[in-house]
C-alpha positions as CSV (number, residue, x, y, z in Angstrom):
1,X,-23.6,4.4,-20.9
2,X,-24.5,8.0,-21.1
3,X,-25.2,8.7,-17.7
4,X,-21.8,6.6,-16.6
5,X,-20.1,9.3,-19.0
6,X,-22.1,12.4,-17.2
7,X,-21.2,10.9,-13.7
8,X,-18.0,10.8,-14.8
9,X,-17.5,14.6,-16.0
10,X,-19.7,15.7,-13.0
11,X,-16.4,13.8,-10.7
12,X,-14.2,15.7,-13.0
13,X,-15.6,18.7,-12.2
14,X,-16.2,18.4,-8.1
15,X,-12.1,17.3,-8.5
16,X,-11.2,20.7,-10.0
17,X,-13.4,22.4,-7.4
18,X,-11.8,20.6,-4.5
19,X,-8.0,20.9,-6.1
20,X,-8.7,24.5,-6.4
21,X,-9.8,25.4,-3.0
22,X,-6.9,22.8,-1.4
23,X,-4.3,24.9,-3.6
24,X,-5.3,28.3,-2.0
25,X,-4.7,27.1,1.7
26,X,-6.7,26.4,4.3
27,X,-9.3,28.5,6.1
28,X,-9.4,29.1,10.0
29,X,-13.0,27.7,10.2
30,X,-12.3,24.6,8.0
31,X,-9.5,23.6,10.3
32,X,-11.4,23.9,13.0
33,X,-13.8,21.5,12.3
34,X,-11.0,18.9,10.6
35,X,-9.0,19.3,13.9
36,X,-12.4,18.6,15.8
37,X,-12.5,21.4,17.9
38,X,-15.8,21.7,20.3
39,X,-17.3,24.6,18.5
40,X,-19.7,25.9,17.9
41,X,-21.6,23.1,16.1
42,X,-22.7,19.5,17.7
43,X,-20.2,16.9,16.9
44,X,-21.3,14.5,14.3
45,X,-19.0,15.8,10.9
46,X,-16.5,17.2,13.2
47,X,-16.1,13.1,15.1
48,X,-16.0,11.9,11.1
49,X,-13.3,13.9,9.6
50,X,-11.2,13.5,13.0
51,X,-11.0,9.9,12.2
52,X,-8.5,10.5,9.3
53,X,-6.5,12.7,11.7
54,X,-2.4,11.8,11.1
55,X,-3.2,11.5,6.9
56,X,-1.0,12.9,5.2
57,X,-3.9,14.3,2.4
58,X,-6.4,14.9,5.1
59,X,-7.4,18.0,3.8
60,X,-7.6,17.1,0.0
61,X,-9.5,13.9,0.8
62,X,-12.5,15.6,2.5
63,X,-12.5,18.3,0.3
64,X,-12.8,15.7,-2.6
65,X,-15.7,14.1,0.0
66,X,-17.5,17.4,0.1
67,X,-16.9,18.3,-2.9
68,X,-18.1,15.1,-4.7
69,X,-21.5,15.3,-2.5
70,X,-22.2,18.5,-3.2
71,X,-22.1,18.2,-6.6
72,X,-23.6,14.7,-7.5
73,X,-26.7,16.3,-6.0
74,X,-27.1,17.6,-9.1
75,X,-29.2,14.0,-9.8
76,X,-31.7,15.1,-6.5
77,X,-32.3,18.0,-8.3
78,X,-32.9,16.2,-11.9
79,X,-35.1,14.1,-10.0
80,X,-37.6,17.2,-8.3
81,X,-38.1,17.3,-12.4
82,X,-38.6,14.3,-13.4
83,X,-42.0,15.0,-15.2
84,X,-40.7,17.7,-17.5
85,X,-39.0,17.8,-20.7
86,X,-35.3,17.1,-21.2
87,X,-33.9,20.5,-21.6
88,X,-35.7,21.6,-18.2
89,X,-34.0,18.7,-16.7
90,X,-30.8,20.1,-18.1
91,X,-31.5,24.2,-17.4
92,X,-32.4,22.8,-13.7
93,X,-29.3,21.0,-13.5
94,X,-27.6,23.8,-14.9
95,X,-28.7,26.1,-12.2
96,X,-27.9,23.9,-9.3
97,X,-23.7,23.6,-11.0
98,X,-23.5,26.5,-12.0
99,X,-25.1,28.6,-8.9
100,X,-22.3,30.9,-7.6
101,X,-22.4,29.0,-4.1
102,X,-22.0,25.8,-5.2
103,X,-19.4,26.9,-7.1
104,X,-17.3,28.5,-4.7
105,X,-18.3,26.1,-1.5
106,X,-18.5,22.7,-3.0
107,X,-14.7,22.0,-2.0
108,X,-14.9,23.3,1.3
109,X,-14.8,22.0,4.3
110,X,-17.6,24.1,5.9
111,X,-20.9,22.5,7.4
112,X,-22.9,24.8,5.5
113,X,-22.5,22.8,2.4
114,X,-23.4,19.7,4.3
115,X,-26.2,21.4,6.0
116,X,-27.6,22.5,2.3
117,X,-27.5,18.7,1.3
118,X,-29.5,17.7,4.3
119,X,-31.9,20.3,3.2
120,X,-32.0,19.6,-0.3
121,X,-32.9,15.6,0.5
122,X,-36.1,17.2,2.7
123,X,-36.6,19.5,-0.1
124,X,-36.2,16.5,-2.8
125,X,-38.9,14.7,-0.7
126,X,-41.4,17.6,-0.5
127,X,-41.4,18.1,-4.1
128,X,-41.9,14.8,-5.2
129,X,-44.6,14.6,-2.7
130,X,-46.5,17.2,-3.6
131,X,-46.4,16.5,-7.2
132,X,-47.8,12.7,-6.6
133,X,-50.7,14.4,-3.7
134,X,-51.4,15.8,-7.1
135,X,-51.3,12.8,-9.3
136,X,-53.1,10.9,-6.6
137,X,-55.2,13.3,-4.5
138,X,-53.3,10.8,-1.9
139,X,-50.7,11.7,0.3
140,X,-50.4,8.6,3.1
141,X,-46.9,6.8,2.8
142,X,-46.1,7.8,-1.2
143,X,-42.8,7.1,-0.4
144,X,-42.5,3.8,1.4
145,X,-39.5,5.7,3.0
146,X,-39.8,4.6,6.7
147,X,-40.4,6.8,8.9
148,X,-37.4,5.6,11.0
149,X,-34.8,6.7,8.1
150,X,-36.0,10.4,8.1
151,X,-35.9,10.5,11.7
152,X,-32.3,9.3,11.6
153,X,-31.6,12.1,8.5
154,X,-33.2,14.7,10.6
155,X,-31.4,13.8,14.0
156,X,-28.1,13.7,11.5
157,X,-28.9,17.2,10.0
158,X,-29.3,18.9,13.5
159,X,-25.9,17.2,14.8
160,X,-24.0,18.6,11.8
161,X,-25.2,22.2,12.5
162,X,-27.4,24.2,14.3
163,X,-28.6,26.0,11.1
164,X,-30.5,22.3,10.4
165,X,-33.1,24.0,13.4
166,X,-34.3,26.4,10.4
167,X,-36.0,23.6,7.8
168,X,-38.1,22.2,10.6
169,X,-41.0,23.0,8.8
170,X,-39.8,21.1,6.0
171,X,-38.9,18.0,8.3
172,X,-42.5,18.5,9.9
173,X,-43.7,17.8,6.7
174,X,-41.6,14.9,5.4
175,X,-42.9,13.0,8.7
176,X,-47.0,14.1,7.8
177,X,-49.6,11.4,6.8
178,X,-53.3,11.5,6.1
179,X,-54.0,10.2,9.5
180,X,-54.7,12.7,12.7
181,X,-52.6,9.8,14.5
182,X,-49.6,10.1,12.2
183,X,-49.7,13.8,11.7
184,X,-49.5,14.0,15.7
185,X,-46.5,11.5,15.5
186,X,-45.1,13.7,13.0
187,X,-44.9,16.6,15.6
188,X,-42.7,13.8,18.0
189,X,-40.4,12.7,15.3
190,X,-39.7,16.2,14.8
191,X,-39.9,17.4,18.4
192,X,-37.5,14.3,20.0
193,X,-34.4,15.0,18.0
194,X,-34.5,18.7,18.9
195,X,-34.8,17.7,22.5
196,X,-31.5,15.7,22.1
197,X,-30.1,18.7,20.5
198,X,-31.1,21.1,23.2
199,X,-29.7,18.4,25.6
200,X,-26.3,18.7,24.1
201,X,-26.4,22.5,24.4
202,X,-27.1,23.1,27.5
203,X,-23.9,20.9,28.6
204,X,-21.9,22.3,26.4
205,X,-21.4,25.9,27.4
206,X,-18.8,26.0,25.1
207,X,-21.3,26.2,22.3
208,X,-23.8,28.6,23.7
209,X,-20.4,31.3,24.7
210,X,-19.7,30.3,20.7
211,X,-22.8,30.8,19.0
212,X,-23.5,33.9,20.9
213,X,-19.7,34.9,20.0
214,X,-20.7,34.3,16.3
215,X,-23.8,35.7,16.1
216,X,-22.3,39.2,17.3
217,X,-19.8,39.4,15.1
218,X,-22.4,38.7,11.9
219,X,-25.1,40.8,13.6
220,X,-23.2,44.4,13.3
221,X,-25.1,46.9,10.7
222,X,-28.0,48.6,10.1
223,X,-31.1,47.3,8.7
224,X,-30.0,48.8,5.0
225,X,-27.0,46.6,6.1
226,X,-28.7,43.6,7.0
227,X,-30.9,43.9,3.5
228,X,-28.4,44.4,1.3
229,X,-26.4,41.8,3.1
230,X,-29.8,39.0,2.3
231,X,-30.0,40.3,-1.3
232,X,-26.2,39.5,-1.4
233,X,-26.8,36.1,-0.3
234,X,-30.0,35.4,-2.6
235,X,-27.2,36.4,-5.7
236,X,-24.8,34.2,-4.4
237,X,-27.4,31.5,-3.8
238,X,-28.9,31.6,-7.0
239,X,-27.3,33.8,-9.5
240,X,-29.5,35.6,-12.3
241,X,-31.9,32.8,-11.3
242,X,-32.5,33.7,-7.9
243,X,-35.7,35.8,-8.6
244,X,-37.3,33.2,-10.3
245,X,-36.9,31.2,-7.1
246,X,-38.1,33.6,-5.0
247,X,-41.0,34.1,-6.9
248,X,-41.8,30.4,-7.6
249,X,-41.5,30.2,-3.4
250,X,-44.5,32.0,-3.2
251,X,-46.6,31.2,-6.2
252,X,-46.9,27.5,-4.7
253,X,-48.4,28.7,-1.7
254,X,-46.9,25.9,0.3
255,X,-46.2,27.2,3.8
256,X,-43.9,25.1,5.3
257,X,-41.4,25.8,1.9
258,X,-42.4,29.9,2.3
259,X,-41.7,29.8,6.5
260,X,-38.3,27.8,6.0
261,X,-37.2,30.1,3.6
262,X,-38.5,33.1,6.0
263,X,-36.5,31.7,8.7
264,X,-33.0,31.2,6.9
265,X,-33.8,34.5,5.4
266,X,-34.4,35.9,8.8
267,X,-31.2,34.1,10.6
268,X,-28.7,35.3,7.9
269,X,-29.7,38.8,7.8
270,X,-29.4,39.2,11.5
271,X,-26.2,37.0,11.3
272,X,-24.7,37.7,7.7
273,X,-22.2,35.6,6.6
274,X,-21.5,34.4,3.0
275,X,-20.8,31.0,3.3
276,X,-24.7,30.7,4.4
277,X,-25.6,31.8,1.2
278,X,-25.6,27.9,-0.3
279,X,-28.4,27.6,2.5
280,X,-30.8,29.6,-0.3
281,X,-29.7,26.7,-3.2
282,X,-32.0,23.9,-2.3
283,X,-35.5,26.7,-1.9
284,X,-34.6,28.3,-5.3
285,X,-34.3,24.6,-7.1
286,X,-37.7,24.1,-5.3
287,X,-39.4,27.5,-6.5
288,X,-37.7,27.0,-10.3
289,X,-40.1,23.7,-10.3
290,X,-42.7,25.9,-10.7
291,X,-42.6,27.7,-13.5
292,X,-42.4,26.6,-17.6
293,X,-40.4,28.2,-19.3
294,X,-39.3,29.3,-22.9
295,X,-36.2,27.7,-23.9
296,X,-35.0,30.7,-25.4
297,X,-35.8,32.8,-22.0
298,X,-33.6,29.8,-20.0
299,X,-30.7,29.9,-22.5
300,X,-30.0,33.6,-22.1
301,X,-30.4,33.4,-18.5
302,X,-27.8,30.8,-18.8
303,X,-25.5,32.7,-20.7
304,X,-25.8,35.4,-18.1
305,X,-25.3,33.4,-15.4
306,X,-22.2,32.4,-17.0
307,X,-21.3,35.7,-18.3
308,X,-21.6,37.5,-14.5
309,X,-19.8,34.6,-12.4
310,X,-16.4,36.0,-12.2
311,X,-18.6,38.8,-10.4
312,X,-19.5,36.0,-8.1
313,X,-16.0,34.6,-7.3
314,X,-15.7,36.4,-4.0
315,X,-19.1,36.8,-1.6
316,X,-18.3,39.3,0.9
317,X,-18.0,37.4,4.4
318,X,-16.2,34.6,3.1
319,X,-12.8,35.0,4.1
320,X,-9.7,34.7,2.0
321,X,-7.3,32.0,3.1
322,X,-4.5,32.9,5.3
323,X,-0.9,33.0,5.0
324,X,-0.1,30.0,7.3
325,X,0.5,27.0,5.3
326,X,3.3,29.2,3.2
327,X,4.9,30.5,6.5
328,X,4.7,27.3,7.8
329,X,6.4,25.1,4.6
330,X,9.3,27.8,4.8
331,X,10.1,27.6,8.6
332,X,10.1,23.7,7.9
333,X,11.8,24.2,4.6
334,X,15.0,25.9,7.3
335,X,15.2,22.6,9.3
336,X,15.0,24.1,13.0
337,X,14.2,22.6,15.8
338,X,11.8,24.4,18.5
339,X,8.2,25.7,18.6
340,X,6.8,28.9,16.9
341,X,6.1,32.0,18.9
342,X,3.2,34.2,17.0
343,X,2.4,38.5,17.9
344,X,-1.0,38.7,17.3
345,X,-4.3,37.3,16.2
346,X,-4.3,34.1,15.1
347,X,-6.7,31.4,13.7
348,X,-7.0,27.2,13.7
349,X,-5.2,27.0,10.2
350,X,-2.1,28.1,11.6
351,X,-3.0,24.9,14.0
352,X,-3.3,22.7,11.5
353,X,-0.5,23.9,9.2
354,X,2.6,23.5,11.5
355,X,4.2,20.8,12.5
356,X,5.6,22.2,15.1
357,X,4.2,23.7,18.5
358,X,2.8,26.7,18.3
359,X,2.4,29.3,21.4
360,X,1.1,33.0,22.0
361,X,4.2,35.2,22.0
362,X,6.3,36.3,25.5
363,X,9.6,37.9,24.8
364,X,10.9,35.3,27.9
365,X,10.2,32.8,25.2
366,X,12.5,33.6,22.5
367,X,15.6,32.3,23.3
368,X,14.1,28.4,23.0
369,X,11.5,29.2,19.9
370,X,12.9,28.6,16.2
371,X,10.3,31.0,15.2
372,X,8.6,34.5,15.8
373,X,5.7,35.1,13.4
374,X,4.2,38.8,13.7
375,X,0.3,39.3,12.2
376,X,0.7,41.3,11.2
377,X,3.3,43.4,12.5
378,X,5.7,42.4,15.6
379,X,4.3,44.7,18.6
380,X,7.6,43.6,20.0
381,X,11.0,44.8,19.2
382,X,12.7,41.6,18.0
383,X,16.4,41.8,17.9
384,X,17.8,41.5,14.5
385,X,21.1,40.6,15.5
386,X,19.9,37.4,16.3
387,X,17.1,37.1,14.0
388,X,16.6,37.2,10.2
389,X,13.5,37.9,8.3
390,X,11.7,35.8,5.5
391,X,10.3,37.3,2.7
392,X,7.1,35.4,2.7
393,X,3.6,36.1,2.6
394,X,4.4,40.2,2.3
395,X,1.0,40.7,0.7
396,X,-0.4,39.5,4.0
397,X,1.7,42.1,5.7
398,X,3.1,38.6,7.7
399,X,6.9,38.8,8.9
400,X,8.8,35.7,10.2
401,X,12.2,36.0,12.1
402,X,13.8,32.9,13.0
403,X,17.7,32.2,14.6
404,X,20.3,31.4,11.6
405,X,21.4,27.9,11.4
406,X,24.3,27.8,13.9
C-alpha cells in the first residue's frame, strides 16, 4: 500500500512538471520533433508522437508521457541500490528527483530525456551486474534477459538520437558473457544496429547538412569556453552531488562506465548545449553507488541541493520559450480570415501554434494575409493606415499588425 501511495505522489509530481513546462509555451525544437520534421535525429519518437497529430492536447499528453517516464525511473535507480540501507535508497532517489536536469527536462519534449532513459536502463543493468559478478564471481547470463531484448533497446536507443552512439561501451557490455564465443557476438549485437544507423544516414542527407548545422552552432568558444561550458553541464546534471559522481566514476575502475562518460563529456563540450546536460544523470547515479556515506553528510547535501536549485532553474543553452502561441491565440482571438506573413527569423513553434498558414514575408503579399508578424522588428515599412498593432508579447520585442475587421 505504501509504495501504491509513493507511485502516486511521484505521478503528482511528473504532472506539475509537465503542466508547468506546457504553461510556458512551446519550444522551436520540441515542435519540431511533435510535427515530425526529418531532422536531425532518426525517426523512431518523432513517427510516435506524429501519430496523435490533429489532438487537441497533443502537446500536454506527451509532455505528461515524458514526463511520467522520466520520473518513475526513479524505481531503476532504487533498484542500482538495492543492497543498502533504506535511507540510501531514499538520498539516491532523492538525487535522481531532485537533480536540476530532471527537474527542468522531465516535461519536455526533447530526445535528450528519452535518450538519458535508454542510458539509465544500460546503466541499471551494468550495475546490478557487477554487483552479482561480485556475489557470484560469475558473470554468464545473470540476468536471463535475452539477448534479443537488449538488442532491440539498443537498436531503439540509436533510432531516438544519435547521442545513443556515445554509451556504446555500456551496450558492449550489457551484450558480454564468460564465453570467447559470446563476448565476440557481443561486438555484432552492438556493431549491426550501428550499421543500420549508418544506413539511414547516409540517405538522409538531410541529417548529415543538420547535425553538421548543429554541431557549429554548439561548437563556438574557446577551450576556457568549452570547460566551463562541461562543468556547467556536470552542475546541472547533478547538482551539489555531481562531484561525488564524478569521483565514484573513477574509483570503480570500470572502463566501459569511465570511457562513456569520456565520450558524452567530450561530445558536449565540443557541442555545448544545456538540454545535454540530463545525459550526465544516469553516470552520476552510477558513481554515487559507490561510496557509503554518513547520513548526516547526505542530509546537508540535500538541503543544499535544495537550497541552490532556483540557481538551477535556467541552464544556459536552454532556450526560453517563444512568443508564438500568445501571438497566435490573439490573431485567432480577432476572427480573420487569411494566412500570417512573418519579417524575420522564425522557428517550428510558430508552425505548430497557428492555425493558420504561415509564409516568409513579401510586401506583394500583404494585401491577402490577415497578419504581419515582425521578430523582432518589421524590416519593412508596413502601412499603418491599413494596419493596427497588438500589444502582445512586447517583452519579446514581437509586433503584430493585422487589417481591422471590415
Amino acid at each position: 500500500m505504501r509504495r501504491i501511495f509513493v507511485v502516486i505522489g511521484l505521478e503528482v509530481m511528473a504532472v506539475f512538471l509537465a503542466v508547468s513546462q506546457w504553461l510556458q509555451g512551446i519550444h522551436t525544437d520540441e515542435a519540431k520533433y511533435v510535427l515530425n520534421i526529418p531532422y536531425p535525429h532518426p525517426p523512431l519518437a518523432r513517427f510516435i508522437l506524429s501519430l496523435t497529430d490533429g489532438w487537441a492536447y497533443q502537446e500536454l499528453f506527451w509532455r505528461i508521457v515524458f514526463s511520467t517516464l522520466v520520473i518513475q525511473a526513479v524505481w531503476l535507480v532504487r533498484d542500482m541500490f538495492k543492497d543498502r540501507s533504506r535511507e540510501e535508497k531514499v538520498y539516491a532517489c532523492a538525487f535522481w528527483l531532485l537533480s536540476p536536469a530532471v527537474l527542468l527536462q522531465a516535461g519536455s519534449i526533447m530526445m535528450a530525456p528519452l535518450t538519458a532513459l535508454e542510458l539509465l536502463v544500460f546503466v541499471w543493468l551494468y550495475v546490478r551486474a557487477r554487483r552479482v559478478l561480485g556475489e557470484t564471481g560469475k558473470a554468464g547470463d545473470i540476468w536471463r534477459i535475452r539477448d534479443m531484448w537488449i538488442g532491440l533497446w539498443w537498436l531503439a536507443s540509436l533510432f531516438t538520437a544519435y547521442q545513443a552512439v556515445l554509451f556504446a561501451p555500456l551496450a558492449w557490455a550489457a551484450f558480454r558473457r564468460d564465453t570467447p564465443w559470446r563476448a565476440r557476438m557481443a561486438v555484432v549485437y552492438v556493431a549491426l544496429p550501428l550499421l543500420l544507423l549508418a544506413l539511414y544516414t547516409f540517405t538522409n542527407p538531410l541529417s548529415l547538412a543538420s547535425m553538421a548545422l548543429k554541431q557549429g552552432q554548439g561548437a563556438a568558444g574557446t577551450l576556457a569556453d568549452k570547460l566551463h561550458g562541461a562543468l556547467l553541464l556536470w552542475a546541472f546534471g547533478g547538482g551539489v552531488w555531481a562531484v561525488l559522481g564524478i569521483a565514484g566514476i573513477f574509483k570503480w575502475k570500470q572502463w566501459e562506465l569511465i570511457l562513456t562518460f569520456l565520450l558524452i563529456t567530450a561530445y558536449t563540450a565540443l557541442s555545448y548545449f544545456g538540454y545535454y546536460a540530463i545525459l550526465f544523470t544516469p553516470l552520476f547515479v552510477a558513481g554515487l553507488a559507490q561510496f557509503r556515506l554518513p547520513r548526516l553528510w547526505m542530509t546537508i547535501l540535500l538541503v543544499l541541493q535544495v537550497g541552490l536549485m532556483k540557481l538551477y532553474f535556467l541552464p544556459s543553452g536552454y532556450p526560453l520559450p517563444g512568443p508564438a502561441r500568445a501571438v497566435m491565440q490573439e490573431i485567432r482571438n480577432n476572427h480573420l480570415q487569411g494566412f500570417v506573413l512573418i519579417q524575420g527569423s522564425f522557428g517550428h513553434d510558430w508552425q505548430y501554434e497557428s492555425v493558420f498558414p504561415i509564409r516568409r514575408y513579401k510586401k506583394s503579399l500583404e494585401k491577402d494575409a490577415q497578419a504581419v508578424v515582425c521578430l523582432p522588428v518589421c524590416t519593412e515599412k508596413i502601412d499603418e493606415t491599413r494596419w493596427r498593432q497588438l500589444a502582445v508579447a512586447e517583452p519579446a520585442k514581437v509586433y503584430v499588425k493585422f487589417a481591422p475587421p471590415q
